[in-house]
mmCIF file of the N, C-alpha and C atoms, coordinates in Angstrom:
data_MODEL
# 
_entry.id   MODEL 
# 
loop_
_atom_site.group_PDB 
_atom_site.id 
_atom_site.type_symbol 
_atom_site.label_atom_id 
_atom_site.label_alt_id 
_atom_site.label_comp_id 
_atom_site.label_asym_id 
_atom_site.label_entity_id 
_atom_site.label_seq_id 
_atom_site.pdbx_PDB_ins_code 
_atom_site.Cartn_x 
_atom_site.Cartn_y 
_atom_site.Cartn_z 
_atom_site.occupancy 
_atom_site.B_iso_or_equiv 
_atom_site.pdbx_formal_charge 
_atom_site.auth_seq_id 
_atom_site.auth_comp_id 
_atom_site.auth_asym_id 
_atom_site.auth_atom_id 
_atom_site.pdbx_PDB_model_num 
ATOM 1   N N  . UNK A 1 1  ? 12.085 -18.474 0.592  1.00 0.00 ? 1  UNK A N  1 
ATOM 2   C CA . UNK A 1 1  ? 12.345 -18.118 1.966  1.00 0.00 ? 1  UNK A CA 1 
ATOM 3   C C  . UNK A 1 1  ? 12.607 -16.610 2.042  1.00 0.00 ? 1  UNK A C  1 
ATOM 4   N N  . UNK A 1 2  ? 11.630 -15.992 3.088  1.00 0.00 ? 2  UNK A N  1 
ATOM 5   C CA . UNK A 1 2  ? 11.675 -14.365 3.234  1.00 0.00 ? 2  UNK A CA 1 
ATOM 6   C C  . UNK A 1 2  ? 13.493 -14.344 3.677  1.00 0.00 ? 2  UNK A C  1 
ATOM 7   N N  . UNK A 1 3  ? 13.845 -12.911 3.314  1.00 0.00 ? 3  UNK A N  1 
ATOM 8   C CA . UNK A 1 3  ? 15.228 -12.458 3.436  1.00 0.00 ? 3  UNK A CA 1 
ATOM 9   C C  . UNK A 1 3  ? 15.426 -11.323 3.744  1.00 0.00 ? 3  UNK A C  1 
ATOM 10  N N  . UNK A 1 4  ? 16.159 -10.715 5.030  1.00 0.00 ? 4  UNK A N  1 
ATOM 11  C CA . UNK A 1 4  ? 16.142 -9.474  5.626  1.00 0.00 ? 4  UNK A CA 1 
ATOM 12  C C  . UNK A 1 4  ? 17.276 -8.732  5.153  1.00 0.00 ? 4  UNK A C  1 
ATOM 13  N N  . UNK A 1 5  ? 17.083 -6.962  4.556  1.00 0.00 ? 5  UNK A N  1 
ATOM 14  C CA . UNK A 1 5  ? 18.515 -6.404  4.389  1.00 0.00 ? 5  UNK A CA 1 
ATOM 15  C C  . UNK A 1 5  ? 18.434 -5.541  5.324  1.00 0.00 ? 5  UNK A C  1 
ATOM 16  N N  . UNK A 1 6  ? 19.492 -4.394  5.449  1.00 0.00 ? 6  UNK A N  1 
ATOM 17  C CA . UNK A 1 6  ? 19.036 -2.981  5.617  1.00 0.00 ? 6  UNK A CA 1 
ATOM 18  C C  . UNK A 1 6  ? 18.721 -2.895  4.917  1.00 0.00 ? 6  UNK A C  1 
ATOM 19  N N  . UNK A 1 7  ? 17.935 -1.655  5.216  1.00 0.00 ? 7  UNK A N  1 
ATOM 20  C CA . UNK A 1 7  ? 17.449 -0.794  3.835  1.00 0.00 ? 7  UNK A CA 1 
ATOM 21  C C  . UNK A 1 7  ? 18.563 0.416   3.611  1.00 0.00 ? 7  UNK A C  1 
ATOM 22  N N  . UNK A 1 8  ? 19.195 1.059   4.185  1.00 0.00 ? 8  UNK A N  1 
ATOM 23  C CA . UNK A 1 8  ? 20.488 2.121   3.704  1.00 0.00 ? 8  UNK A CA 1 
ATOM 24  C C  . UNK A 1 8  ? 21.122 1.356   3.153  1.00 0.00 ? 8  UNK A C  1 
ATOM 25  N N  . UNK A 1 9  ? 22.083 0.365   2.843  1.00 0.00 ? 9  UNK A N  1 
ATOM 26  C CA . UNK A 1 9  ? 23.210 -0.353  1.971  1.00 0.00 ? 9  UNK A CA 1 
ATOM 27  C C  . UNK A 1 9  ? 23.053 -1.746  1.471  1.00 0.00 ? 9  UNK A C  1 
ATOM 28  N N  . UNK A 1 10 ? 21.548 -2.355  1.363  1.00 0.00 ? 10 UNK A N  1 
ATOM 29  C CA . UNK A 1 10 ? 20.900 -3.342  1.449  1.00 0.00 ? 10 UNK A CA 1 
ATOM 30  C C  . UNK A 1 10 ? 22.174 -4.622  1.960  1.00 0.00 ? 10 UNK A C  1 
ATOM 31  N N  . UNK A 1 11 ? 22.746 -4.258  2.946  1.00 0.00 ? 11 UNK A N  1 
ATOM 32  C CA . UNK A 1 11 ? 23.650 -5.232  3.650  1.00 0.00 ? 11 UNK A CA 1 
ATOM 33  C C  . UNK A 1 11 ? 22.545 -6.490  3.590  1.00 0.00 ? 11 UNK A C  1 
ATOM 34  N N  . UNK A 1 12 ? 22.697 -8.069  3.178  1.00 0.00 ? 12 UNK A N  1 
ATOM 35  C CA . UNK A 1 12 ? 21.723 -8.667  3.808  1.00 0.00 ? 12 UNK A CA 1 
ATOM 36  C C  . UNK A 1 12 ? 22.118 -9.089  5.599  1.00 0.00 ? 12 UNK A C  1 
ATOM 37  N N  . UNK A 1 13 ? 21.018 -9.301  5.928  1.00 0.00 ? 13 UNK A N  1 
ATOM 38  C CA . UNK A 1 13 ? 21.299 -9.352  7.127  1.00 0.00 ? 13 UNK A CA 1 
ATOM 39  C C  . UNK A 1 13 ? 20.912 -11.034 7.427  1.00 0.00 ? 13 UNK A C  1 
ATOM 40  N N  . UNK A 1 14 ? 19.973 -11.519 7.317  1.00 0.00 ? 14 UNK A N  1 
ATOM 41  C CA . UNK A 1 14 ? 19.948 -13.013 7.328  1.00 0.00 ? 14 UNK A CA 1 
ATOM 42  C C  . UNK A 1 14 ? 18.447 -13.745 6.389  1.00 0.00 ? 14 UNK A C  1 
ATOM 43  N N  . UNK A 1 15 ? 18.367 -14.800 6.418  1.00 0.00 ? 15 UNK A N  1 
ATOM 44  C CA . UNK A 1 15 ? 16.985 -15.667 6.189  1.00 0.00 ? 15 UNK A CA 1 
ATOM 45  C C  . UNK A 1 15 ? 16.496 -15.752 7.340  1.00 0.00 ? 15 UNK A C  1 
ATOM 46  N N  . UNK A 1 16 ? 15.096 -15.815 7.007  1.00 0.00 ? 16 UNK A N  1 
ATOM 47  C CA . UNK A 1 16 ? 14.057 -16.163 8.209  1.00 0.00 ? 16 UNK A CA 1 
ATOM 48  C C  . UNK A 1 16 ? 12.866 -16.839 7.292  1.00 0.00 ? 16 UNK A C  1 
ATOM 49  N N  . UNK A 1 17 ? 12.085 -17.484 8.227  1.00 0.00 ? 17 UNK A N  1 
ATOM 50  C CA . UNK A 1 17 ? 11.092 -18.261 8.121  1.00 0.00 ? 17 UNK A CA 1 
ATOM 51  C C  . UNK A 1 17 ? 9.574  -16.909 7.749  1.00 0.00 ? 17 UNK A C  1 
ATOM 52  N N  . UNK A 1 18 ? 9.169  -17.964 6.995  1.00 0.00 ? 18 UNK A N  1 
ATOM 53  C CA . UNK A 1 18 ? 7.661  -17.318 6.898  1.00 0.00 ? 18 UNK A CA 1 
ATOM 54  C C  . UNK A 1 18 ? 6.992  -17.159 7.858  1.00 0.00 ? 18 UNK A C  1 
ATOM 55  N N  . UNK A 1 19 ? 6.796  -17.690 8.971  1.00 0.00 ? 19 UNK A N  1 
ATOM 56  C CA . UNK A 1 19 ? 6.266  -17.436 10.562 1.00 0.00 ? 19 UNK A CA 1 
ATOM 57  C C  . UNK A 1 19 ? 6.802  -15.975 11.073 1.00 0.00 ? 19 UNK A C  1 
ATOM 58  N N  . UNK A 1 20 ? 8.662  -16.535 10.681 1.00 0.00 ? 20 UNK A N  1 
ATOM 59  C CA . UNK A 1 20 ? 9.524  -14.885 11.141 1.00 0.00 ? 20 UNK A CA 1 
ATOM 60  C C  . UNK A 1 20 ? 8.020  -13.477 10.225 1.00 0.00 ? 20 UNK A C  1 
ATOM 61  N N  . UNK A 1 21 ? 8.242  -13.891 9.359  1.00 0.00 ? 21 UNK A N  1 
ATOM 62  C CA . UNK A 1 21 ? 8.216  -12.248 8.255  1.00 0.00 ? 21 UNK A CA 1 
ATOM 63  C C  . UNK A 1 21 ? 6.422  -12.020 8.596  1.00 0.00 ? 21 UNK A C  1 
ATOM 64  N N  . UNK A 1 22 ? 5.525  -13.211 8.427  1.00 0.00 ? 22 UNK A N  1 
ATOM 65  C CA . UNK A 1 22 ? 4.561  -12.828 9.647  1.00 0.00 ? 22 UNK A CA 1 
ATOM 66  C C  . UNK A 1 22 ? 4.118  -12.678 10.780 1.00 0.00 ? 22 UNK A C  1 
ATOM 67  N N  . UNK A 1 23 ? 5.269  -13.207 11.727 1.00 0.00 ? 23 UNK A N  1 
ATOM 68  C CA . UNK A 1 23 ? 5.452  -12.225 13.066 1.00 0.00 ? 23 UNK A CA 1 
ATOM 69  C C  . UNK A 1 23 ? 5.500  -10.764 13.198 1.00 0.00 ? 23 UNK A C  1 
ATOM 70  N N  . UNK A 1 24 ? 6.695  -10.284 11.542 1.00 0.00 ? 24 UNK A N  1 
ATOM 71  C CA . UNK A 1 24 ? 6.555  -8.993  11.813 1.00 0.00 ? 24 UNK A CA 1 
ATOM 72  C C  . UNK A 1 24 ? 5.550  -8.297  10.943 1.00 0.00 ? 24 UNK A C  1 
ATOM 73  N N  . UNK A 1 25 ? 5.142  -8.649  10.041 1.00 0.00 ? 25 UNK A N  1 
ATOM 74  C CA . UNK A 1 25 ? 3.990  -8.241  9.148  1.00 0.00 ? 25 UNK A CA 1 
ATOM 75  C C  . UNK A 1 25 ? 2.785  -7.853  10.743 1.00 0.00 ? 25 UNK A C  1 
ATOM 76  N N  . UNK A 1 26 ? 2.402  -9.040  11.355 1.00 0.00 ? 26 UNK A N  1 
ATOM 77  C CA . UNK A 1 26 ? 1.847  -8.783  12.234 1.00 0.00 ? 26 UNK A CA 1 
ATOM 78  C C  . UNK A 1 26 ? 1.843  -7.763  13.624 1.00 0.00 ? 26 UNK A C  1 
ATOM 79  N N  . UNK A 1 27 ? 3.407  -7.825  13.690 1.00 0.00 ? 27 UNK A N  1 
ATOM 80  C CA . UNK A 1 27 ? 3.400  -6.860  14.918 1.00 0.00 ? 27 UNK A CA 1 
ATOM 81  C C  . UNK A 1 27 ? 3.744  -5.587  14.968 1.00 0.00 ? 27 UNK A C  1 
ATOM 82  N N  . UNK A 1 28 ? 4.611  -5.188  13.171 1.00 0.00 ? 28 UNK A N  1 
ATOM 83  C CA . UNK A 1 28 ? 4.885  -4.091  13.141 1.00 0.00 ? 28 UNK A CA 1 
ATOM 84  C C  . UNK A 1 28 ? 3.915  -3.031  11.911 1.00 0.00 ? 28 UNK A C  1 
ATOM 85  N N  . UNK A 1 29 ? 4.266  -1.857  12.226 1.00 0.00 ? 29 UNK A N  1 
ATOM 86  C CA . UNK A 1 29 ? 2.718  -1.118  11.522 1.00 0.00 ? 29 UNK A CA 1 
ATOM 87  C C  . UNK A 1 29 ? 3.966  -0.652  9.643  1.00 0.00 ? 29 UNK A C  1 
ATOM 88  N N  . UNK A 1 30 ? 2.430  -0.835  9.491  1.00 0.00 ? 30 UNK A N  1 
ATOM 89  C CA . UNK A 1 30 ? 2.612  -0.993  7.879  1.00 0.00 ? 30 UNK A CA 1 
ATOM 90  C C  . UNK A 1 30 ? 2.060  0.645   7.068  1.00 0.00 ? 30 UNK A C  1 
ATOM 91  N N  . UNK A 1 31 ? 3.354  0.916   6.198  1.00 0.00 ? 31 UNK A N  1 
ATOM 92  C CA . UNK A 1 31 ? 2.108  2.411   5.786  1.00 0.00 ? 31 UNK A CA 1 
ATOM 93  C C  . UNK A 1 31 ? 1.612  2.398   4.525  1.00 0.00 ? 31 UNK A C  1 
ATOM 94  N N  . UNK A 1 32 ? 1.774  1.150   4.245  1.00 0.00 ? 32 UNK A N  1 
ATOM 95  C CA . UNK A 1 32 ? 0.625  0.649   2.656  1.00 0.00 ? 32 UNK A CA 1 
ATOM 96  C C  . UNK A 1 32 ? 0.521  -0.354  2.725  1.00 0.00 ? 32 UNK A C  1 
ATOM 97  N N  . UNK A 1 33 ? -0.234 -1.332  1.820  1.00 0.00 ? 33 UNK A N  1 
ATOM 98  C CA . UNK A 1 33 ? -0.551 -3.058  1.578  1.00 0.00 ? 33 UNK A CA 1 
ATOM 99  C C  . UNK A 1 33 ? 0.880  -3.362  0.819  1.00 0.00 ? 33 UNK A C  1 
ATOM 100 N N  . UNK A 1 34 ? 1.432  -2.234  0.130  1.00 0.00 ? 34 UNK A N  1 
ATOM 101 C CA . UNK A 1 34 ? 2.633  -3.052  -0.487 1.00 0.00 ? 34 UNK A CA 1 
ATOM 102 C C  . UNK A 1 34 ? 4.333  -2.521  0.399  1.00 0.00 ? 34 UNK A C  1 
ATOM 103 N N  . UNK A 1 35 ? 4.216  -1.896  1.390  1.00 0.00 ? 35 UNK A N  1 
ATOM 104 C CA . UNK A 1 35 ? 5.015  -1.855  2.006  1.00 0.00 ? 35 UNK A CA 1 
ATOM 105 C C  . UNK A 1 35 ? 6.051  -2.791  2.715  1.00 0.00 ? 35 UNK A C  1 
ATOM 106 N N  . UNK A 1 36 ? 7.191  -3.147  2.728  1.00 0.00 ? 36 UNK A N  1 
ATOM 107 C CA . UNK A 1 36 ? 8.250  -3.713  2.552  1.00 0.00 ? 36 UNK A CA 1 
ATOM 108 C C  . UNK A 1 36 ? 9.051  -3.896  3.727  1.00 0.00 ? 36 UNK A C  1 
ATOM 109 N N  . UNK A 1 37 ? 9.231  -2.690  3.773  1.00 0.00 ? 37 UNK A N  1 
ATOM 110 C CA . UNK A 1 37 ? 10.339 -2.203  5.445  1.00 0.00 ? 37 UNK A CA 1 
ATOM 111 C C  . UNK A 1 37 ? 9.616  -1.798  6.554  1.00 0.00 ? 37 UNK A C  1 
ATOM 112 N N  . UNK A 1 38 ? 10.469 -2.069  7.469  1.00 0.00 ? 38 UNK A N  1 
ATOM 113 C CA . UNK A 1 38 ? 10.469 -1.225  8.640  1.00 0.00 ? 38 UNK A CA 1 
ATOM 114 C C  . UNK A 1 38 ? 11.060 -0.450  9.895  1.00 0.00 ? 38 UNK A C  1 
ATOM 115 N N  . UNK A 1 39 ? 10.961 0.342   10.889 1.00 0.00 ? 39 UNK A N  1 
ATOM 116 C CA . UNK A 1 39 ? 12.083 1.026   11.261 1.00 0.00 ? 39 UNK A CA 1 
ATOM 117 C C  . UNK A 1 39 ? 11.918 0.044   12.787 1.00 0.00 ? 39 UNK A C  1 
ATOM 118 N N  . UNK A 1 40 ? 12.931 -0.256  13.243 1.00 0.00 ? 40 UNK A N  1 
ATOM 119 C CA . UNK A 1 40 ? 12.567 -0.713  14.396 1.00 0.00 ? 40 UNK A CA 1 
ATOM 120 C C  . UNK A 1 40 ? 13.398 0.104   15.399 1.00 0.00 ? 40 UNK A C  1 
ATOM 121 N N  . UNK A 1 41 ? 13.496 0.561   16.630 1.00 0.00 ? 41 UNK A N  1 
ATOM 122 C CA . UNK A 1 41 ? 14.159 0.914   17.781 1.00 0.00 ? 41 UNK A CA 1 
ATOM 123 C C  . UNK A 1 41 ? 14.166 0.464   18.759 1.00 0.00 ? 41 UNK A C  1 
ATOM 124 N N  . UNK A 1 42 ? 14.740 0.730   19.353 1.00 0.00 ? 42 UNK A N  1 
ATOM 125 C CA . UNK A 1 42 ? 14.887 -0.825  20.846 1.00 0.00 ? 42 UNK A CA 1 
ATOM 126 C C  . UNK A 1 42 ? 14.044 -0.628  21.447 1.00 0.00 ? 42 UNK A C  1 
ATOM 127 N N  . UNK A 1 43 ? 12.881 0.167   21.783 1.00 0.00 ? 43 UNK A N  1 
ATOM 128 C CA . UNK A 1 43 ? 11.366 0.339   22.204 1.00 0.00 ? 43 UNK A CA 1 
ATOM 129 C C  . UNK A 1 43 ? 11.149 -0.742  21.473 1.00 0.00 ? 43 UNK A C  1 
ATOM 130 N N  . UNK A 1 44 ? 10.706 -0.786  20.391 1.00 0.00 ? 44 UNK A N  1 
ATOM 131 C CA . UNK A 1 44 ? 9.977  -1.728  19.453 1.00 0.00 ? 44 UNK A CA 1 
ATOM 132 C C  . UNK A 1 44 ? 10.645 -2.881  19.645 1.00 0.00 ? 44 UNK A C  1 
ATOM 133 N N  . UNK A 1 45 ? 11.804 -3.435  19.622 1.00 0.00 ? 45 UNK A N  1 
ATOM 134 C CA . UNK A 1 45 ? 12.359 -4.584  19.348 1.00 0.00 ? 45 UNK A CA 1 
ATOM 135 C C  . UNK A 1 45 ? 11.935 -5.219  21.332 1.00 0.00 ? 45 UNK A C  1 
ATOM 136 N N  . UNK A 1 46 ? 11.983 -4.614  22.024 1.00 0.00 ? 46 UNK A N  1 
ATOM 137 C CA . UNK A 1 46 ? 11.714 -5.392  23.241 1.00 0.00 ? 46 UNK A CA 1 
ATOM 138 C C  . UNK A 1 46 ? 10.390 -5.571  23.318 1.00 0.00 ? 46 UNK A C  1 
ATOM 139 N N  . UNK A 1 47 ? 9.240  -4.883  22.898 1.00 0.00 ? 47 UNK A N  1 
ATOM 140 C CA . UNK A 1 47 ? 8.591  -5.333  22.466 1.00 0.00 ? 47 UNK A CA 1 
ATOM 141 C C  . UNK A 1 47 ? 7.986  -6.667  21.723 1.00 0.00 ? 47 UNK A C  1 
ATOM 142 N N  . UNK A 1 48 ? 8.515  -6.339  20.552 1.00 0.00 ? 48 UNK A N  1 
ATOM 143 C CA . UNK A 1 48 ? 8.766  -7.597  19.564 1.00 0.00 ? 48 UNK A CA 1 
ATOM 144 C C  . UNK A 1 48 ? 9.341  -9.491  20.659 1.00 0.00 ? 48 UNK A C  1 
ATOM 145 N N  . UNK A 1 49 ? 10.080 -8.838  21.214 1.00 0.00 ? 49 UNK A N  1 
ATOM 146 C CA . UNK A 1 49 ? 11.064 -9.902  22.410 1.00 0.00 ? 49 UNK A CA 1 
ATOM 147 C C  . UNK A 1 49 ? 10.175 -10.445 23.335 1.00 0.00 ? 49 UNK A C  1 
ATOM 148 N N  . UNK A 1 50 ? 8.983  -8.755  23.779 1.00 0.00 ? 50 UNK A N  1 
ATOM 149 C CA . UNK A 1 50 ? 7.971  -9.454  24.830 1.00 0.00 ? 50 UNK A CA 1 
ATOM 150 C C  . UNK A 1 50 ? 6.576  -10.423 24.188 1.00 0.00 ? 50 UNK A C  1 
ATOM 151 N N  . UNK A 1 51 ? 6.413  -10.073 22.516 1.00 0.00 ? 51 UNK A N  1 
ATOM 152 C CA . UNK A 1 51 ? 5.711  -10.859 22.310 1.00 0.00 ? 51 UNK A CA 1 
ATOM 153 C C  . UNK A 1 51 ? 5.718  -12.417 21.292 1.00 0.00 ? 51 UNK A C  1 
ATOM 154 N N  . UNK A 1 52 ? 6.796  -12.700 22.150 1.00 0.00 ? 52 UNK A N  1 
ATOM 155 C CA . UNK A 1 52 ? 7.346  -13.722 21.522 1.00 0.00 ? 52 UNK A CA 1 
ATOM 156 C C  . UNK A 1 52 ? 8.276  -14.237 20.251 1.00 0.00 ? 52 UNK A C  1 
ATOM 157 N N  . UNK A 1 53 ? 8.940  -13.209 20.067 1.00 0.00 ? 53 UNK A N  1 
ATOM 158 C CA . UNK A 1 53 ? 9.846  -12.803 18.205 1.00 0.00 ? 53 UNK A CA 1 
ATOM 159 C C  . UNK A 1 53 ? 11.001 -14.477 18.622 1.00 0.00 ? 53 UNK A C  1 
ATOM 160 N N  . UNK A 1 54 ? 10.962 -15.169 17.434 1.00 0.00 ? 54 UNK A N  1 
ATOM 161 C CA . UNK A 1 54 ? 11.823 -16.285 17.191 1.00 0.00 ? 54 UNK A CA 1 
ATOM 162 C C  . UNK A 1 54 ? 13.232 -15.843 17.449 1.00 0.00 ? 54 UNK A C  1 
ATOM 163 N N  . UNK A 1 55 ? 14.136 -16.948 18.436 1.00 0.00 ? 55 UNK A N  1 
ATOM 164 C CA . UNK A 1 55 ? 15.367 -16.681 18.485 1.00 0.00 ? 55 UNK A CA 1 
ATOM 165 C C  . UNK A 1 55 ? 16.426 -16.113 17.236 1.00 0.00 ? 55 UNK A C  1 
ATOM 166 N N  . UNK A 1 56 ? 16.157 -16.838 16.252 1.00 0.00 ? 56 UNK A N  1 
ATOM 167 C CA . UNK A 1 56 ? 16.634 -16.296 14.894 1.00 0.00 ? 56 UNK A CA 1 
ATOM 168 C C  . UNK A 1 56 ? 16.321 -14.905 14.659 1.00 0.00 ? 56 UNK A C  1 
ATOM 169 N N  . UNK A 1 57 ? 15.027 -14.502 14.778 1.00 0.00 ? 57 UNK A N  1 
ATOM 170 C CA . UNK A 1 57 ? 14.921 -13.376 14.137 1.00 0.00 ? 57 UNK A CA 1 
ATOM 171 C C  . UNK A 1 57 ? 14.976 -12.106 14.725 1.00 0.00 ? 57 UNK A C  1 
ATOM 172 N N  . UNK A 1 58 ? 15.106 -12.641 16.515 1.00 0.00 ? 58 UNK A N  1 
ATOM 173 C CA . UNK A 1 58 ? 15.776 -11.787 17.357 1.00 0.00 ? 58 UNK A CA 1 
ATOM 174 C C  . UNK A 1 58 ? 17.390 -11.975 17.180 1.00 0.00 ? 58 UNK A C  1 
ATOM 175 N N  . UNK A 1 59 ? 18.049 -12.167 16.890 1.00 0.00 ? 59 UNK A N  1 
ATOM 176 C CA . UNK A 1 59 ? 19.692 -12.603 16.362 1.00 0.00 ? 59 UNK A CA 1 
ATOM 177 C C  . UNK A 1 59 ? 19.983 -11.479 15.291 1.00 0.00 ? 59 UNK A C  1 
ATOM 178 N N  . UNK A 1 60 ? 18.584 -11.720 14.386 1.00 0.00 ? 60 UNK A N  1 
ATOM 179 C CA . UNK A 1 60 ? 19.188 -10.461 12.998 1.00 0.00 ? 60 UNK A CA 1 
ATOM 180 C C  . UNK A 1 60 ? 18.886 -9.387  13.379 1.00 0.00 ? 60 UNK A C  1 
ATOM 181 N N  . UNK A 1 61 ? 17.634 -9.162  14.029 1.00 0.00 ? 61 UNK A N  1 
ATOM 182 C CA . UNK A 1 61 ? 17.631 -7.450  14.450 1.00 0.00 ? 61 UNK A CA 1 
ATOM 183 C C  . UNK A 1 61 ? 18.710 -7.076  15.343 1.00 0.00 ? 61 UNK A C  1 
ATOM 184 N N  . UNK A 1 62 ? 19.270 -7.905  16.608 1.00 0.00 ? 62 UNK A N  1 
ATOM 185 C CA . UNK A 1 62 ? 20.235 -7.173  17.466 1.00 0.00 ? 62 UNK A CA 1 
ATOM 186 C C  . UNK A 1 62 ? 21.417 -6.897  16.719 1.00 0.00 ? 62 UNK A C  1 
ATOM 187 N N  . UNK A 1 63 ? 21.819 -8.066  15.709 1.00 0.00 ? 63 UNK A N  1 
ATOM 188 C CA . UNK A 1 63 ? 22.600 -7.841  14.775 1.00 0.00 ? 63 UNK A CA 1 
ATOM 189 C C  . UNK A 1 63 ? 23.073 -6.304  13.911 1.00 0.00 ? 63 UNK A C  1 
ATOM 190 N N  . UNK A 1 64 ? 21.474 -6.133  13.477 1.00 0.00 ? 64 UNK A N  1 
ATOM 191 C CA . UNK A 1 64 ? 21.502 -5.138  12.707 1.00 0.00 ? 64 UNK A CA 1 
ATOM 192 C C  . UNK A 1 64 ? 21.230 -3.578  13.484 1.00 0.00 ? 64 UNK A C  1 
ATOM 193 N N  . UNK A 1 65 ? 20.820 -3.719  14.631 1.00 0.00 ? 65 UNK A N  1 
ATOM 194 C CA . UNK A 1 65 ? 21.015 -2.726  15.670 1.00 0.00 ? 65 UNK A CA 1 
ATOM 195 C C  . UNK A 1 65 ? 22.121 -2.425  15.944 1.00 0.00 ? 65 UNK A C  1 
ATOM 196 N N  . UNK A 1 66 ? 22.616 -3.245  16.371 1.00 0.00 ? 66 UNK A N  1 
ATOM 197 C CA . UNK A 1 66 ? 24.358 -3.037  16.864 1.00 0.00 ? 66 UNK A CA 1 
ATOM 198 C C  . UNK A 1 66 ? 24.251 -2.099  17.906 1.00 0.00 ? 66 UNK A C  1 
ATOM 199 N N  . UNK A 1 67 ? 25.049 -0.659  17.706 1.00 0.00 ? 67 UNK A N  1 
ATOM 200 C CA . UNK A 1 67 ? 24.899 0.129   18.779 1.00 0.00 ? 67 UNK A CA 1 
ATOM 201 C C  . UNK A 1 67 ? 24.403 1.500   18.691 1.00 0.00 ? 67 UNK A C  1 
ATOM 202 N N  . UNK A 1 68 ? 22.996 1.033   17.293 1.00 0.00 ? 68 UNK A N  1 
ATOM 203 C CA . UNK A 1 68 ? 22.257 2.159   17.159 1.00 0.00 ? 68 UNK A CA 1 
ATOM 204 C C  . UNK A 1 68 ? 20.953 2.227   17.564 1.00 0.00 ? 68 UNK A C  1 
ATOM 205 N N  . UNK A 1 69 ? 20.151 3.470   17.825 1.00 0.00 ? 69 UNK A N  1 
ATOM 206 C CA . UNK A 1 69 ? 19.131 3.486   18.633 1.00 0.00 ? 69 UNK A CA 1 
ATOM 207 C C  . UNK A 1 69 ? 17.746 3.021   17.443 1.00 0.00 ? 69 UNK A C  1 
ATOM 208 N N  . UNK A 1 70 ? 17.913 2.595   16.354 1.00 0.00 ? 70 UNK A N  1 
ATOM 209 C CA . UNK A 1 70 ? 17.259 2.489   14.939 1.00 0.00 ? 70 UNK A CA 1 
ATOM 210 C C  . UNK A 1 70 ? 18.001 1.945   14.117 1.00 0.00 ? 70 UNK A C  1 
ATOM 211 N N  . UNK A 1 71 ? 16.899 1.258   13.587 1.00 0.00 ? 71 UNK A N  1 
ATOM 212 C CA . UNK A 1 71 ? 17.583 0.206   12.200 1.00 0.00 ? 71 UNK A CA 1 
ATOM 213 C C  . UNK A 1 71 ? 16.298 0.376   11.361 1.00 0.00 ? 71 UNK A C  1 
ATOM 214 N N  . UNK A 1 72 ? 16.443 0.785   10.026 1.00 0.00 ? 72 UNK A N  1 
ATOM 215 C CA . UNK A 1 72 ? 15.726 0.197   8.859  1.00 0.00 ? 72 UNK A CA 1 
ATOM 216 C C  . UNK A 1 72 ? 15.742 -0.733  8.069  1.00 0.00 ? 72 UNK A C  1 
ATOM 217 N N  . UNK A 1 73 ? 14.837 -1.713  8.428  1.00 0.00 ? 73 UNK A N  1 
ATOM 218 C CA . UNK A 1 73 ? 15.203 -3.033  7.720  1.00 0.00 ? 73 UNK A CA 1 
ATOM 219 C C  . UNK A 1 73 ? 13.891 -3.274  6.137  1.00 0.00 ? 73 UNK A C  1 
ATOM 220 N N  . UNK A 1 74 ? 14.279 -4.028  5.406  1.00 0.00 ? 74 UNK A N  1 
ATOM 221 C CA . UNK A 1 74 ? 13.162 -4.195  4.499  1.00 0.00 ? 74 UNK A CA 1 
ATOM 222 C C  . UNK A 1 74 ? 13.502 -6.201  4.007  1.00 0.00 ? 74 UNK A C  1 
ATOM 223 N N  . UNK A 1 75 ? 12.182 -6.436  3.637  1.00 0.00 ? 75 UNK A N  1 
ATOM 224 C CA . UNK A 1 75 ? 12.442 -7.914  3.418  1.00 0.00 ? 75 UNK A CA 1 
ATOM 225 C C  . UNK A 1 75 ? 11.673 -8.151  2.288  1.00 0.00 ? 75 UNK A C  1 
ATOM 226 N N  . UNK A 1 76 ? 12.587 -9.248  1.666  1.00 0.00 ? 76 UNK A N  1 
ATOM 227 C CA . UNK A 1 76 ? 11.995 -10.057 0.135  1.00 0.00 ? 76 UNK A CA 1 
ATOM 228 C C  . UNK A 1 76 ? 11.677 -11.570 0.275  1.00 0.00 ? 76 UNK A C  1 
ATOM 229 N N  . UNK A 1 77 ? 10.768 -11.520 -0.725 1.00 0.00 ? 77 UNK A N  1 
ATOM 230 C CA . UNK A 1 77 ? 10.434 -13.244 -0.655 1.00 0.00 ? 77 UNK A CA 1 
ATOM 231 C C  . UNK A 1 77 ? 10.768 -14.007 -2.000 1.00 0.00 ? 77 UNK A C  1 
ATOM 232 N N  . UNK A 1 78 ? 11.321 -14.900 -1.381 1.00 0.00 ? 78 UNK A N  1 
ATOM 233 C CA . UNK A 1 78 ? 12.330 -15.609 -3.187 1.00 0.00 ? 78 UNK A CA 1 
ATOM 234 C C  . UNK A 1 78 ? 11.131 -16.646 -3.752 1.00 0.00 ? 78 UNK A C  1 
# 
């Protein structure tokens, strides 16, 4: 099961589903084939919200947003 941290203090932030981690594989831009993370900002994340992002995996990004305008997140698969 894919697993979200930050990427600054690899806090984990939660599990998500394989649908989750190719929702975002899919919706967010990648800057290699083996690239990992990504930066999201609340542009992007309402986005993400308008095109349908799973309640869960909208939970860990607001989470990990908190009350910043950017989050770097990166994810592993066990």
């Amino acid at each position: 099961m894919p697993e979200l941290y930050l990427k600054s203090d690899n806090t984990h932030l939660g599990h998500i589903s394989d649908d989750d981690l190719n929702f975002l594989i899919g919706h967010l831009e990648e800057e290699s084939l083996t690239d990992e993370d990504y930066t999201i900002d609340r542009m992007t994340f309402e986005f993400l919200k308008d095109q349908g992002i799973s309640p869960n995996l909208q939970a860990i990004i607001e989470k990990a947003l908190g009350d910043k305008d950017e989050v770097e997140i990166k994810y592993t698969k066990s």
